[in-house]
NULOBA-235313 format. One line per 3 residues: their letters; for each residue x, y, z of C-alpha. Coordinates in pm, 1 decimal, always signed. Example, Ala and Ser with C-alpha at 12.3 -4.5 7.8 and 13.67 -1.06 7.14 Angstrom:
! NULOBA-235313
AS) +1230.0 -450.0 +780.0 | +1367.0 -106.0 +714.0
***
This chain:
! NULOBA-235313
XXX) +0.0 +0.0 +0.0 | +122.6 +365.3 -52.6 | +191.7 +577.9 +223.3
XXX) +0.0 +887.7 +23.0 | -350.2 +831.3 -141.0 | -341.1 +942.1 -469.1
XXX) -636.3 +1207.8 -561.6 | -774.0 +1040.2 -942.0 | -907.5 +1297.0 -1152.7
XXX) -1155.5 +1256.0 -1529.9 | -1014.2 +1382.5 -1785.9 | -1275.2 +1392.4 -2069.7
XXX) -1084.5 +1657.8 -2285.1 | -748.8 +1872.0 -2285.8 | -922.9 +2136.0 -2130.3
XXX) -1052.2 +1919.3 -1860.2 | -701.9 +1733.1 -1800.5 | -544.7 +2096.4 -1782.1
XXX) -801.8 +2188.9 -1507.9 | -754.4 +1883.2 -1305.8 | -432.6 +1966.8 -1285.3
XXX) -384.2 +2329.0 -1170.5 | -671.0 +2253.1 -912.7 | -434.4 +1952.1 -769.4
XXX) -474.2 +1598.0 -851.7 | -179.2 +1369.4 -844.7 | -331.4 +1140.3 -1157.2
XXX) -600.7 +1140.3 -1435.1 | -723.6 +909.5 -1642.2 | -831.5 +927.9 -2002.0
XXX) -906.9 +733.7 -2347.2 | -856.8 +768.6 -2697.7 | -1113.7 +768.3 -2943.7
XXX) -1145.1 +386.2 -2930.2 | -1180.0 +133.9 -2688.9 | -1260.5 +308.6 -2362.4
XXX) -1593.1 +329.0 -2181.3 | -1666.8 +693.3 -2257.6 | -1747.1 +779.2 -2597.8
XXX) -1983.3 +1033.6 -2545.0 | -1667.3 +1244.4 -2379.1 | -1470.9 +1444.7 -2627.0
XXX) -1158.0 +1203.5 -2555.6 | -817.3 +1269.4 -2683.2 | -698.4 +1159.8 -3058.6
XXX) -339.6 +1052.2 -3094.3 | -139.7 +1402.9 -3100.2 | -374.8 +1526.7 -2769.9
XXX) -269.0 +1265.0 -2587.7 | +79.7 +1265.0 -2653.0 | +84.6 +1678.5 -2600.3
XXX) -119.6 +1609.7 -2280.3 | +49.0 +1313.3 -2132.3 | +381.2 +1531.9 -2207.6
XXX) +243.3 +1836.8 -1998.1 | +75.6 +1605.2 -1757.2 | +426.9 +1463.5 -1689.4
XXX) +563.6 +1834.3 -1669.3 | +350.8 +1895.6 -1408.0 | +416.8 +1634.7 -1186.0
XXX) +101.1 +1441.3 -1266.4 | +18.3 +1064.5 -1408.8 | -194.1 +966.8 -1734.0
XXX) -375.4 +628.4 -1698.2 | -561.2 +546.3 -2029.8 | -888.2 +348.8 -2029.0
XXX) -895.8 +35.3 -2217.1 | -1163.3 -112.2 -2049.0 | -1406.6 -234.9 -2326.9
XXX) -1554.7 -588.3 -2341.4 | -1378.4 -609.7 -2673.1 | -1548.4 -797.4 -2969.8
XXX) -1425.2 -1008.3 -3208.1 | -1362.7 -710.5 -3445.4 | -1222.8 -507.6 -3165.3
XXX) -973.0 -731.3 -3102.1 | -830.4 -790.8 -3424.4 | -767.9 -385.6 -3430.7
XXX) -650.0 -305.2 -3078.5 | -255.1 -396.9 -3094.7 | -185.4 -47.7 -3283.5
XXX) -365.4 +152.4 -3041.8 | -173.8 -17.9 -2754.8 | +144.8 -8.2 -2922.2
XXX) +73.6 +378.2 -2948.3 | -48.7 +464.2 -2559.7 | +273.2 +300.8 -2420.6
XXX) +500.9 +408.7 -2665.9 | +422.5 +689.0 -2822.1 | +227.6 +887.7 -2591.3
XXX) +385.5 +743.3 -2265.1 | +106.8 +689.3 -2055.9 | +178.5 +584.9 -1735.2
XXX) -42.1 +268.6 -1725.7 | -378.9 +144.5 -1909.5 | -744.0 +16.6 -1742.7
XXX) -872.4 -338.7 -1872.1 | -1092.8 -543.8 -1805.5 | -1120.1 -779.0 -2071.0
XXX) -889.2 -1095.3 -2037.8 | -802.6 -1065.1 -2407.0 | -734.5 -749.8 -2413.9
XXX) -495.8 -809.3 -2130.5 | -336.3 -1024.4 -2285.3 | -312.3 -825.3 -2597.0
XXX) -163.6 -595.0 -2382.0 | +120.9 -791.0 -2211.0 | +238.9 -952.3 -2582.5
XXX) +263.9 -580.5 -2760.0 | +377.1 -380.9 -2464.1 | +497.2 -590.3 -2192.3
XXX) +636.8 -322.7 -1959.0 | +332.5 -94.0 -1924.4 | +145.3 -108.9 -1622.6
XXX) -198.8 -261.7 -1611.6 | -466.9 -156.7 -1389.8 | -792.0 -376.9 -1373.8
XXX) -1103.3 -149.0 -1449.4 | -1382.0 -161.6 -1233.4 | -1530.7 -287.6 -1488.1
XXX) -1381.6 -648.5 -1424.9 | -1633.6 -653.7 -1101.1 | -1340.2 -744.7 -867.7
XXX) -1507.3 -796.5 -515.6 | -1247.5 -1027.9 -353.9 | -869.8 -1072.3 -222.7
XXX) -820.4 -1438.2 -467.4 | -959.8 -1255.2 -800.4 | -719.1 -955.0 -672.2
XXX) -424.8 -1207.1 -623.3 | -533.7 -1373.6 -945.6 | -519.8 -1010.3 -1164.9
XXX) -166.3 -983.8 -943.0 | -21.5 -1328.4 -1066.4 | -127.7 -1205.7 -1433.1
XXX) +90.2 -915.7 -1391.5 | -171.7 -636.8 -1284.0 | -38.1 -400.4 -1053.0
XXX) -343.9 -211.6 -947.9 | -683.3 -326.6 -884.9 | -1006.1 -68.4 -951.5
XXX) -1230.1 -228.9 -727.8 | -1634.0 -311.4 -761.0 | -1822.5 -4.5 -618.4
XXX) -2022.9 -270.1 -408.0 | -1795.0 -315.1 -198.8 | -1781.0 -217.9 +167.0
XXX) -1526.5 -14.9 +391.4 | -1459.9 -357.8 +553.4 | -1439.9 -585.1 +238.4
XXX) -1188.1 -367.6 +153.6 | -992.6 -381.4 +462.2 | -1043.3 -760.2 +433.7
XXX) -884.5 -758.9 +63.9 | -621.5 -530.1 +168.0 | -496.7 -780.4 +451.3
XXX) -469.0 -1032.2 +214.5 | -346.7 -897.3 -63.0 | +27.0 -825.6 -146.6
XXX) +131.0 -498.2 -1.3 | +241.3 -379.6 -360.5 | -44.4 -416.0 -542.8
XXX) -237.6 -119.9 -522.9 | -599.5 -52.2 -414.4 | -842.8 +196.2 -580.3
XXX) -1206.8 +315.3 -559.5 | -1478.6 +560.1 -668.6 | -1506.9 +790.4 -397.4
XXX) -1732.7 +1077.3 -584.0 | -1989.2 +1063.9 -866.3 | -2245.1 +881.2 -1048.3
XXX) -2330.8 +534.2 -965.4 | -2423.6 +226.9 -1154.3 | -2739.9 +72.9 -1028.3
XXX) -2625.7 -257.7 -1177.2 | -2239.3 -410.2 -1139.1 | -2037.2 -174.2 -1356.7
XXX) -2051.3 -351.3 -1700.5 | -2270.3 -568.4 -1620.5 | -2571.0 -393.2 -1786.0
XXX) -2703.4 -445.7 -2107.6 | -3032.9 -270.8 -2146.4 | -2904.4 +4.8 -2369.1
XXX) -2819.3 -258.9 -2575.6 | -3144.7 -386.2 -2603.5 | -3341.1 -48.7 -2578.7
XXX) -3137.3 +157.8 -2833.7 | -2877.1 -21.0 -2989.5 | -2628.2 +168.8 -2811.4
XXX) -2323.3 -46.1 -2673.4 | -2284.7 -39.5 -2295.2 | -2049.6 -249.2 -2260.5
XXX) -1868.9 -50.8 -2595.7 | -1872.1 +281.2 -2440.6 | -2181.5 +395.6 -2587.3
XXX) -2424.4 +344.1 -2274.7 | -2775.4 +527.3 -2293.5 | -2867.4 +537.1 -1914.0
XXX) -3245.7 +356.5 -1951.3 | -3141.4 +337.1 -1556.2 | -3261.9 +707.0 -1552.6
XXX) -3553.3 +642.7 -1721.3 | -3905.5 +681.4 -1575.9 | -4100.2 +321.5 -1631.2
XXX) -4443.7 +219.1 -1529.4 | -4571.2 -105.6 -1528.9 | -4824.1 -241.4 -1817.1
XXX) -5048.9 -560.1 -1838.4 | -5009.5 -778.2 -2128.9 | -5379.5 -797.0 -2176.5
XXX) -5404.6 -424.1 -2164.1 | -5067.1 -278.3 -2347.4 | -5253.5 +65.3 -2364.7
XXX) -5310.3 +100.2 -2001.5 | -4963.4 +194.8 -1815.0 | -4958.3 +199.9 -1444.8
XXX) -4718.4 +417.0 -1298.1 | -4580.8 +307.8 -1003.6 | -4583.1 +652.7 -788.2
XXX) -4302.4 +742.6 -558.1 | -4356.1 +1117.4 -637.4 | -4537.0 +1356.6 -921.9
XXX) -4309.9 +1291.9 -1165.6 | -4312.5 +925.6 -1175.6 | -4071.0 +621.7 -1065.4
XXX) -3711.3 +587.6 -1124.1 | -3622.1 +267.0 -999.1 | -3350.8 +169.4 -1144.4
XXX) -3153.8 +525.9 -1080.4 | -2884.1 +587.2 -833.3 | -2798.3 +857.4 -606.0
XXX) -2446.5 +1025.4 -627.0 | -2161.0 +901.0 -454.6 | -1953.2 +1179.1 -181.9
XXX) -1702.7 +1044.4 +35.9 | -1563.0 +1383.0 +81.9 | -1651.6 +1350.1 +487.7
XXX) -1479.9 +1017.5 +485.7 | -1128.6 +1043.1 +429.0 | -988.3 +870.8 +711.6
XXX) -1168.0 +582.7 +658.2 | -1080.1 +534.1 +360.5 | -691.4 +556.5 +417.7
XXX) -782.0 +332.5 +696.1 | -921.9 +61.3 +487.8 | -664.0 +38.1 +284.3
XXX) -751.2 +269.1 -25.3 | -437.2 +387.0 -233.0 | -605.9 +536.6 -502.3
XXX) -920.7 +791.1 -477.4 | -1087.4 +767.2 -814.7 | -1357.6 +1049.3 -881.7
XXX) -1577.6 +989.8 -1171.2 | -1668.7 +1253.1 -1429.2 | -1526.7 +1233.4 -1777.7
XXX) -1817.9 +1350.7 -1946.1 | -1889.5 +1636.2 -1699.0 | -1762.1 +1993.2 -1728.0
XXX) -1417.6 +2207.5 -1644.8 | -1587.2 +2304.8 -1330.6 | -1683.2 +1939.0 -1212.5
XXX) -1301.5 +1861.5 -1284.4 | -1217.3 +2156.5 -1058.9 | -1432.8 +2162.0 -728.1
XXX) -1383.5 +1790.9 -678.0 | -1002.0 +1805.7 -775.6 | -947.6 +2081.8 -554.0
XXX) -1179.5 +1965.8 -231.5 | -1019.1 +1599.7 -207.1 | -692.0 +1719.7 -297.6
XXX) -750.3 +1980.4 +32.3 | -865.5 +1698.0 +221.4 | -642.2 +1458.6 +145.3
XXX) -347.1 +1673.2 +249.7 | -536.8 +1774.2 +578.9 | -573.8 +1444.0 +663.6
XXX) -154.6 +1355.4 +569.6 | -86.4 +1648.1 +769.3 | -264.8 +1589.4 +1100.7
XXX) -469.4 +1278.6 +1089.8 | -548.7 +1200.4 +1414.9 | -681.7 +1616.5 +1406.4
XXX) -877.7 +1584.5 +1050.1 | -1196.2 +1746.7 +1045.3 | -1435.7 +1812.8 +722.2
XXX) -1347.4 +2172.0 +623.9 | -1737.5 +2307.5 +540.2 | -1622.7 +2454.0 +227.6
XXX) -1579.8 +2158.8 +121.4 | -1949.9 +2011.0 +97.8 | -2033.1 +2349.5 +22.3
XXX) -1894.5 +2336.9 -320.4 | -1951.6 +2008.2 -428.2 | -2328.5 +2126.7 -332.2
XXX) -2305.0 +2380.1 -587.6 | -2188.0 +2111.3 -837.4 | -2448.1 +1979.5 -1102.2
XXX) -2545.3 +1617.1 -901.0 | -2835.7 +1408.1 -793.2 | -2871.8 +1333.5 -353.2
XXX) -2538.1 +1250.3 -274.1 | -2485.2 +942.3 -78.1 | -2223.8 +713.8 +92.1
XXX) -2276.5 +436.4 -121.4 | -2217.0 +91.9 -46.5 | -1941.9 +154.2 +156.4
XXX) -2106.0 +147.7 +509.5 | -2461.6 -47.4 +400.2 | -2511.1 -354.8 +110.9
XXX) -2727.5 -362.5 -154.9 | -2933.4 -562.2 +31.6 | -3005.1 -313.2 +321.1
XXX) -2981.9 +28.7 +98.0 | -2983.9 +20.0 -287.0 | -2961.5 +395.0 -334.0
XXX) -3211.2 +434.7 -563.2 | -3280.4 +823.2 -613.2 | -3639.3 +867.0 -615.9
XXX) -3664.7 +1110.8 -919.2 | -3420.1 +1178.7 -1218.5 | -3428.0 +1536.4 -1132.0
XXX) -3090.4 +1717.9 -1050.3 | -2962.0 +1933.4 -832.6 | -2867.8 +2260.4 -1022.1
XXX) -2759.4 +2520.4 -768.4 | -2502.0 +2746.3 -912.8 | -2420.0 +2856.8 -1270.8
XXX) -2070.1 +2917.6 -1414.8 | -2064.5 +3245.5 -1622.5 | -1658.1 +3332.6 -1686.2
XXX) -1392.2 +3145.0 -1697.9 | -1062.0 +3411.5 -1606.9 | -804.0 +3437.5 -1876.4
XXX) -526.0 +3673.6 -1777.1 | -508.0 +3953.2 -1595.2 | -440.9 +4341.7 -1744.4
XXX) -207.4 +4576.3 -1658.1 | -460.1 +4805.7 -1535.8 | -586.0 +4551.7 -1259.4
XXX) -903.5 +4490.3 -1489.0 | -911.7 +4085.6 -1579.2 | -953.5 +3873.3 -1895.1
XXX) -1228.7 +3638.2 -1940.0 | -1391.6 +3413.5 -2114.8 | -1821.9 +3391.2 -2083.6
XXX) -1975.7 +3049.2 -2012.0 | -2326.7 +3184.8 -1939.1 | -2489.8 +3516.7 -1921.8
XXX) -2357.0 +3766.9 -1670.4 | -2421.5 +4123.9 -1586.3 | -2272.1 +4422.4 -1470.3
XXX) -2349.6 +4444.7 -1111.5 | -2369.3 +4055.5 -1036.4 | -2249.2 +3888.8 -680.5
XXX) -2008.8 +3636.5 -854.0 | -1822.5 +3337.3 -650.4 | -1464.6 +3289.6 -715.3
XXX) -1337.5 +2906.4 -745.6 | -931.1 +2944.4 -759.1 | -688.1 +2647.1 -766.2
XXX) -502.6 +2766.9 -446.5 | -720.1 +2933.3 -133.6 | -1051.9 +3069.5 -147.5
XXX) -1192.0 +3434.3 -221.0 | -1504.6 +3637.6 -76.3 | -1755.2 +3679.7 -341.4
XXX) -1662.7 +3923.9 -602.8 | -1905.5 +4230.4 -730.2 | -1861.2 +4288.6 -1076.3
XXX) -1806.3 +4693.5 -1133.2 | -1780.1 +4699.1 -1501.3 | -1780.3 +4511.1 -1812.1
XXX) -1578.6 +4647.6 -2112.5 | -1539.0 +4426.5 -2518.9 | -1182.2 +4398.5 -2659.3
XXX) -1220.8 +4735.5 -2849.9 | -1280.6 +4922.6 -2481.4 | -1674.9 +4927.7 -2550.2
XXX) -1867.1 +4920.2 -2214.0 | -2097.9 +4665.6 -2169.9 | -2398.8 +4624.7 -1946.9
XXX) -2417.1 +4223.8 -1983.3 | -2215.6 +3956.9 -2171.1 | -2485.7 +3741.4 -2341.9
XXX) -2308.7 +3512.1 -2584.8 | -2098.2 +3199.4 -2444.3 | -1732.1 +3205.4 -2587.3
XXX) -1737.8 +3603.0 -2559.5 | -1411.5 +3746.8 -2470.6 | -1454.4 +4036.2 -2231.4
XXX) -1239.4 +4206.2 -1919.7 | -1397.7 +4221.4 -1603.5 | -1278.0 +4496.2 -1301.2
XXX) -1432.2 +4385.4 -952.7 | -1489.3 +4564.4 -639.2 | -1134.4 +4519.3 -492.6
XXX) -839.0 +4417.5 -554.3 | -807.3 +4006.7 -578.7 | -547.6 +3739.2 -716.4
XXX) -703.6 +3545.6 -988.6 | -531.5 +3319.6 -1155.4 | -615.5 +3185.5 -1510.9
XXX) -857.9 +2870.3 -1489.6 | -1049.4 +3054.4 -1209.4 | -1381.8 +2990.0 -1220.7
XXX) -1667.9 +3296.8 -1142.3 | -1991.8 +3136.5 -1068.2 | -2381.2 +3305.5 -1001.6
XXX) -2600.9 +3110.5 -710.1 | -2938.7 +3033.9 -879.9 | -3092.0 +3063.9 -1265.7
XXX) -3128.4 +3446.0 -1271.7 | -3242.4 +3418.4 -1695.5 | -3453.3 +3102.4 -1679.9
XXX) -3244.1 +2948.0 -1930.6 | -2919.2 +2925.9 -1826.4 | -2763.2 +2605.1 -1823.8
XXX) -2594.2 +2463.9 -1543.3 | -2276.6 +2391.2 -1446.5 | -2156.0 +2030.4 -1484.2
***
């Protein structure tokens, strides 16, 4: 086991991998165009990921590369070139599988790159973690239905250098992860291929055979059922524990979600992790810290199954509605010579607005927005169109870095879209 957990952060795009990075996580993980379990993420084509494994490594920070597909026939007979590329081409600094074959595949073309077994492989015990170790693996995502002490068991009996990791923030799988095939069978769409629909955040109601045009909802609010949804995973309370049990490796998920997702929960874990490696017997949850990931995009956030079973506690959110507190509206870009700051809009904002201020190191008092001026030094009452460049001068004087994030409490147009 390592002596520091590692803080695991999505990286769906360049951007995103960037803004893991400034806001603190030791790792992320990514996928090419093929082969991982994303698709619907912008991934990285083959110069991206070499540029962004290169400045990943620059920084200090590891590139794992998701190659966790259950790999068909015609997947197979394709894959050697793409693996040959990730180890030696772009460097990464490991791959995720979960697919014997494609292990294997792995081994024969690039037999010094580290393997890490996806969650996907639905590892829930020390002999299939010994197994994976025998193979060659060196670090073992484990099965989200696990608990706090089936991991400590695992751990115990495990060999010290094979390394532990879990999901400790994001969306949950109501079934196994990978083990669901009703996109498949509803749209078409590959689940198991990347290409997952979510039917688990459907609505369904129940119909008689006799009587197909008579469906039955089956109430558990106004809008309907949603049983087969699942709240949002937060350990951010529960760091100790985790170390505790055994955890090497804190995994958040979130490649298709937004810059700002990749921020908060980069920069909150990566907080609370050091906390906790600098006084852990004096750890305590810092409230900023629940306090943003509130503001993040999520459905009820929940424990998972790390302190109840499936059996006692499935997690089932009641309703597919999310929780959509906040709204990004400028990205900072620079700062000018006059004090006055670059930005970049992400949703409408106005002269005048209360903004919060997400920065990579510290934490700022809300920010009042004085004035508003274009590139050609035209004043500006509001900034309606996303992409706009603009400069912003606040109330007082602040450090703001570039990748700071200014964000508005509530949906002051109606329209906006939220932050992911």
């Amino acid at each position: 086991m390592s002596s520091r957990p590692e803080v695991l952060s999505p990286a769906g795009s360049p951007e995103k991998l960037k803004t893991a990075i400034a806001y603190g996580c030791d790792a992320v993980y990514m996928a090419g165009k093929r082969f991982g379990l994303r698709t619907f993420s912008d991934n990285f084509d083959h110069d991206q990921m070499k540029a962004c494994i290169a400045y990943a490594h620059e920084h200090g920070v590891k590139c794992y590369v998701t190659m966790n597909i259950m790999g068909l026939e015609a997947d197979m007979k394709v894959i050697d070139d793409e693996i040959d590329f990730v180890a030696h081409e772009a460097k990464a600094d490991a791959v995720l599988v979960s697919d014997p074959g494609v292990f294997a595949h792995v081994k024969r073309v690039a037999p010094d790159l580290e393997i890490h077994i996806s969650t996907q492989a639905s590892t829930t015990n020390s002999d299939a973690c010994n197994f994976w170790y025998e193979q060659g693996a060196r670090r073992i995502v484990l099965a989200r239905e696990l608990s706090l002490a089936d991991i400590k068991q695992i751990r115990n009996n495990i060999p010290s250098d094979l390394e532990l990791e879990a999901f400790v923030h994001g969306a949950m799988c109501i079934s196994y992860s990978g083990r669901c095939i009703l996109s498949n069978y509803f749209t078409g769409r590959r689940s198991n291929g990347g290409a997952c629909a979510q039917p688990c955040r459907w609505g369904y109601s129940l119909v008689e055979e006799k009587r197909p045009d008579e469906a039955l909802p089956i109430e558990q609010d106004e809008r309907g059922t949603y049983i087969l949804s699942s709240k949002d995973l937060s350990m951010i309370e529960h760091i100790p524990d985790l170390v505790d049990a055994g955890v090497d490796s804190l995994k958040i998920e979130g490649r298709i979600k937004g810059d700002y997702y990749a921020a908060v929960t980069a920069k909150v874990y990566r907080e609370a992790v050091d906390l906790y490696l600098k006084d852990p017997e004096g750890w305590k949850v810092d409230p900023a810290w629940p306090d943003l990931l509130e503001k993040l995009t999520h459905r009820d956030y929940d424990t998972g199954f790390f302190y109840d079973s499936p059996s006692d506690d499935a997690k089932v959110a009641l309703d597919r509605t999310y929780v959509k507190p906040a709204f990004v509206v400028a990205q900072i870009t620079g700062k000018n010579p006059d004090g006055s700051f670059k930005a970049v809009q992400k949703n409408k904002l106005y002269a005048g607005d209360s903004l919060n201020v997400l920065k990579p190191v510290g934490y700022e008092a809300p920010l009042k927005v004085m004035s508003i001026v274009d590139n050609e030094g035209n004043a500006l009452d509001s900034v309606p169109h996303p992409g706009t460049e603009f400069n912003v001068r606040f109330d007082r004087k602040c450090d703001l870095p570039e990748l700071t994030f200014l964000s508005r409490d509530g949906d002051k147009d109606g329209g906006i879209a939220p932050m992911a």
